[in-house]
C-alpha positions as CSV (number, residue, x, y, z in Angstrom):
1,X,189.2,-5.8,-25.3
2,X,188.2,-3.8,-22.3
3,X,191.0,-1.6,-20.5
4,X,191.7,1.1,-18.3
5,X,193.2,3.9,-19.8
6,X,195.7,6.4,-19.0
7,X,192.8,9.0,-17.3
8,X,190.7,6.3,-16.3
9,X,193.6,5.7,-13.5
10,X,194.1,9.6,-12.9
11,X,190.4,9.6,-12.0
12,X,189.9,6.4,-10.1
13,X,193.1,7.3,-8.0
14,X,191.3,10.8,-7.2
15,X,188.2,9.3,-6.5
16,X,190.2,7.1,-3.9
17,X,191.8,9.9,-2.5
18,X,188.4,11.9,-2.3
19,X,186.6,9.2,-0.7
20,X,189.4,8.7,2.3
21,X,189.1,12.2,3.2
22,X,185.5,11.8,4.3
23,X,186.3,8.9,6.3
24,X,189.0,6.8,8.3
25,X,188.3,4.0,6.4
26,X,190.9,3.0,3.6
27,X,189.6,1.6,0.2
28,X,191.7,-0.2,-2.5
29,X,191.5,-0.9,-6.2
30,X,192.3,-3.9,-7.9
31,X,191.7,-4.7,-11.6
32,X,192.5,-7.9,-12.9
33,X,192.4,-8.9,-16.7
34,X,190.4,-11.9,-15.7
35,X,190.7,-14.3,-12.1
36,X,190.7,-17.3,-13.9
37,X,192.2,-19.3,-16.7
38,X,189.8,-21.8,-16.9
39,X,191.6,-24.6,-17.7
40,X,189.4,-27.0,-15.9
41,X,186.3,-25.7,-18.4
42,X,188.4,-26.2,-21.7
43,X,189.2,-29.6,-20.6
44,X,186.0,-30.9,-19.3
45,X,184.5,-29.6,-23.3
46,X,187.1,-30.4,-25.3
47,X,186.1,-34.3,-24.1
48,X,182.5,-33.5,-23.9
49,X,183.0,-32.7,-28.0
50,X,184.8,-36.1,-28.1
51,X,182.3,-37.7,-26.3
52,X,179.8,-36.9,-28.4
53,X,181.0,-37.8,-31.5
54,X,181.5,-40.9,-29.9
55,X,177.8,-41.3,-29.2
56,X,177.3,-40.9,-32.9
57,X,179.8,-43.1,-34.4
58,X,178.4,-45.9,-31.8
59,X,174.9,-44.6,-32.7
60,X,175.1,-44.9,-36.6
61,X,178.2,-46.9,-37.2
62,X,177.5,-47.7,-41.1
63,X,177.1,-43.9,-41.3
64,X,180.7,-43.7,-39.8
65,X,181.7,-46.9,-42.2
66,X,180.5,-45.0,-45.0
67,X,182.4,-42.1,-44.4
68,X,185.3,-43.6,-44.6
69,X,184.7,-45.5,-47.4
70,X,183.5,-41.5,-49.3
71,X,187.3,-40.8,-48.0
72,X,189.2,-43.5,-48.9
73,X,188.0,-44.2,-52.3
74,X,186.1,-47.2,-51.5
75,X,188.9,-48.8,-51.6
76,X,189.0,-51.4,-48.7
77,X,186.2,-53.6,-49.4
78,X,185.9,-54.9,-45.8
79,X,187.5,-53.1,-42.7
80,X,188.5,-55.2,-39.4
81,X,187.6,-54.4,-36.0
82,X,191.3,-53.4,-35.8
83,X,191.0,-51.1,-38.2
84,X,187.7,-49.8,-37.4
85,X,188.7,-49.1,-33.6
86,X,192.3,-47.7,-34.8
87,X,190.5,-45.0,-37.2
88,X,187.9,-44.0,-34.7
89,X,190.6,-43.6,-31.7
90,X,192.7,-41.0,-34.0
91,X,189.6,-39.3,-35.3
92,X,188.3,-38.6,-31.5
93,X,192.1,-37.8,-30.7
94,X,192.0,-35.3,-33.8
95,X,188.6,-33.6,-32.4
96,X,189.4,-33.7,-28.7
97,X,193.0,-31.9,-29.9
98,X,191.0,-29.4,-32.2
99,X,188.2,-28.2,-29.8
100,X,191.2,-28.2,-27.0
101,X,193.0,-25.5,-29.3
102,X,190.2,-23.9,-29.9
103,X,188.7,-23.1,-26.7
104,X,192.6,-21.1,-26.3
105,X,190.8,-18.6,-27.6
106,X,189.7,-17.0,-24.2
107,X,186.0,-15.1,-25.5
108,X,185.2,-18.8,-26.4
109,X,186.2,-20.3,-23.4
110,X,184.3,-17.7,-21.0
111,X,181.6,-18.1,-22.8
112,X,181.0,-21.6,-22.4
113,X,182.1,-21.0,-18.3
114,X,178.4,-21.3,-16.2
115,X,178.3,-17.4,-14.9
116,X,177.6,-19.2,-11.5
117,X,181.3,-20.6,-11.7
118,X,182.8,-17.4,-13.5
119,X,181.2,-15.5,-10.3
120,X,182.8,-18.1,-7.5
121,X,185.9,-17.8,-9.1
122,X,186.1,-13.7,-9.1
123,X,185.0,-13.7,-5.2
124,X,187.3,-16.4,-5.0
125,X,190.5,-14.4,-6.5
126,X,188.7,-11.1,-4.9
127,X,189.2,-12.7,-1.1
128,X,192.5,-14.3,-1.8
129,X,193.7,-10.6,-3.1
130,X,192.4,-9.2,0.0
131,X,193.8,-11.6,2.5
132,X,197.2,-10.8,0.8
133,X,197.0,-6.9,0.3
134,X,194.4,-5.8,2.6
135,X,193.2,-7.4,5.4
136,X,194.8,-6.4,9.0
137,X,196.9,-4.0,7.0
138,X,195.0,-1.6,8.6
139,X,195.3,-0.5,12.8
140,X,191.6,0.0,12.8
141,X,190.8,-3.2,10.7
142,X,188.9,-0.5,8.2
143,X,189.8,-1.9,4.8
144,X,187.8,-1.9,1.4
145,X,188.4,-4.0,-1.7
146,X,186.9,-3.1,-5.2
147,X,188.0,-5.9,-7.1
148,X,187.4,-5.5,-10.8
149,X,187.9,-8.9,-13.2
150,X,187.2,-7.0,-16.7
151,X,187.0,-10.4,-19.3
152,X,184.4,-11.9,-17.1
153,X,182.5,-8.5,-16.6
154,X,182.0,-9.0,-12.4
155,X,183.3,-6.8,-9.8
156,X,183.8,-8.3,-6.1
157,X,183.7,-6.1,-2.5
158,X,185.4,-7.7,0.4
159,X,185.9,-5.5,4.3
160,X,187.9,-5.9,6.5
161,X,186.7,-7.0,10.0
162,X,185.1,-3.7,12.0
163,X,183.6,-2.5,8.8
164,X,182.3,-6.4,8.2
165,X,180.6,-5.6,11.3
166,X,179.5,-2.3,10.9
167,X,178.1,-2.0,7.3
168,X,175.7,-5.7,6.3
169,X,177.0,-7.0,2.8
170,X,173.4,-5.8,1.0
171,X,174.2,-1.9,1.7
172,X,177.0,-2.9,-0.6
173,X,174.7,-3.4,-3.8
174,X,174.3,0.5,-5.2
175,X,178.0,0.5,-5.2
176,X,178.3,-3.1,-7.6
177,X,175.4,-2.3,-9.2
178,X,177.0,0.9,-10.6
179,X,180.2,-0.8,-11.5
180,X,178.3,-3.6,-13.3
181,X,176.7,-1.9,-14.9
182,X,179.2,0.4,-16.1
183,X,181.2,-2.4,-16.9
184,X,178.4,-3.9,-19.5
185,X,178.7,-0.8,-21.3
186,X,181.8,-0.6,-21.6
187,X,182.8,1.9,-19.6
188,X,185.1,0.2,-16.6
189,X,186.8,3.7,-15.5
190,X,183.8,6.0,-14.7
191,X,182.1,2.2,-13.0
192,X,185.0,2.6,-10.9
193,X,185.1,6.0,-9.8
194,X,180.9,5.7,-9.3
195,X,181.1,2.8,-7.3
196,X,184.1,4.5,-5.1
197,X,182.3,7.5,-4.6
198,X,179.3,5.2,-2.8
199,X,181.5,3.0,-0.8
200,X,183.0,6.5,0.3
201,X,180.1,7.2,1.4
202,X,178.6,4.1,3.3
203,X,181.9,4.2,4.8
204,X,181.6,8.3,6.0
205,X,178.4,7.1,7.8
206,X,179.8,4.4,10.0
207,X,183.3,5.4,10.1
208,X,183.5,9.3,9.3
209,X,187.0,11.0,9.2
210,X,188.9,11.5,12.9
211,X,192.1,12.6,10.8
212,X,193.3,9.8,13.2
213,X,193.8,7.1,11.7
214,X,196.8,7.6,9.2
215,X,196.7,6.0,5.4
216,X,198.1,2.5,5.4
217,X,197.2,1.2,1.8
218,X,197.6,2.8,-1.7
219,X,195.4,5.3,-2.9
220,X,195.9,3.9,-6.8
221,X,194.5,1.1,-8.8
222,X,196.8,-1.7,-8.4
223,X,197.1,-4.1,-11.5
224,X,197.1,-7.8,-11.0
């Protein structure tokens, strides 16, 4: 499992601290382990598997009729409709229960999340964070988030209002792409200290260092 360790912080933290001395804007780390639980997605497959298998029971009933007859023995020479529809509701109860407990298993359960929806989600939980810890936290309205959600492998950048204004969301995409990529290879902390280092310096082009405008958010990754 993917993690920051103990001097990937030390050097993120410094790279935060380097950046801010070029310029009066403010940038802020946040990693989360994922933005997510997808519960929605394990739900909606666990009854797509059920589903299914109902298909094929009402697609080749003898072939269900005939398994249970291989199980049982042979025993019952001629099942009811009671029966029949009794036996097939706990079966697709057994199956929905089994793919529900397996799709716990997060790796599973990200994997069958549409990257479309996993990337919604992170700028989803990315805005919300900011909102909260970030935005108008600031005098100047000159706040940076690098969000980083490590399971689903994407990284978000959210500004606050003058920098919105100042800097168009594209010149962001050297800094993600560094992250990102980074982040494929396993290597989160030096993604995050790369991709700090080129918001620093978007940021020291539109809004270089007055020694003005004081530090109003924390210049260490904050954990979520």
């Amino acid at each position: 499992m993917m993690h920051l360790d103990a001097e990937d912080h030390r050097r993120v933290n410094a790279a935060i601290v380097a950046a801010e001395e070029r310029t009066d804007g403010e940038v802020i780390a946040i990693v989360a382990r994922r933005s997510d639980a997808y519960h929605d997605a394990a739900l909606q497959w666990s009854l797509l598997v059920m589903l299914l298998c109902f298909a094929a029971v009402a697609a080749f009933p003898q072939a269900f009729i005939g398994l249970l007859e291989a199980i049982t023995g042979s025993w019952h020479a001629e099942w009811t409709v009671r029966e029949l529809l009794t036996i097939l509701l706990a079966v697709l109860t057994a199956i929905f229960l089994a793919a529900r407990l397996a799709l716990n298993w997060m790796p599973l359960r990200l994997a069958l999340v549409p990257r479309s929806t996993r990337m919604r989600r992170v700028r989803r939980r990315a805005v919300t964070l900011f909102k909260v810890g970030a935005e108008r936290r600031t005098a100047s309205r000159t706040g940076v988030l690098l969000y980083l959600s490590l399971d689903e492998h994407q990284a978000e950048i959210v500004s606050d209002r003058a920098i919105h204004a100042s800097i168009p969301a594209e010149a962001w995409g050297a800094a993600m792409a560094l992250l990102v990529d980074a982040v494929r290879d396993g290597r989160p902390g030096d993604g995050m200290v790369e991709a700090i280092g080129a918001i620093g310096d978007l940021l020291a082009q539109h809004f270089p260092f007055t020694g003005q405008d004081p530090n109003e958010l924390p210049d260490h990754i904050i954990h979520v």
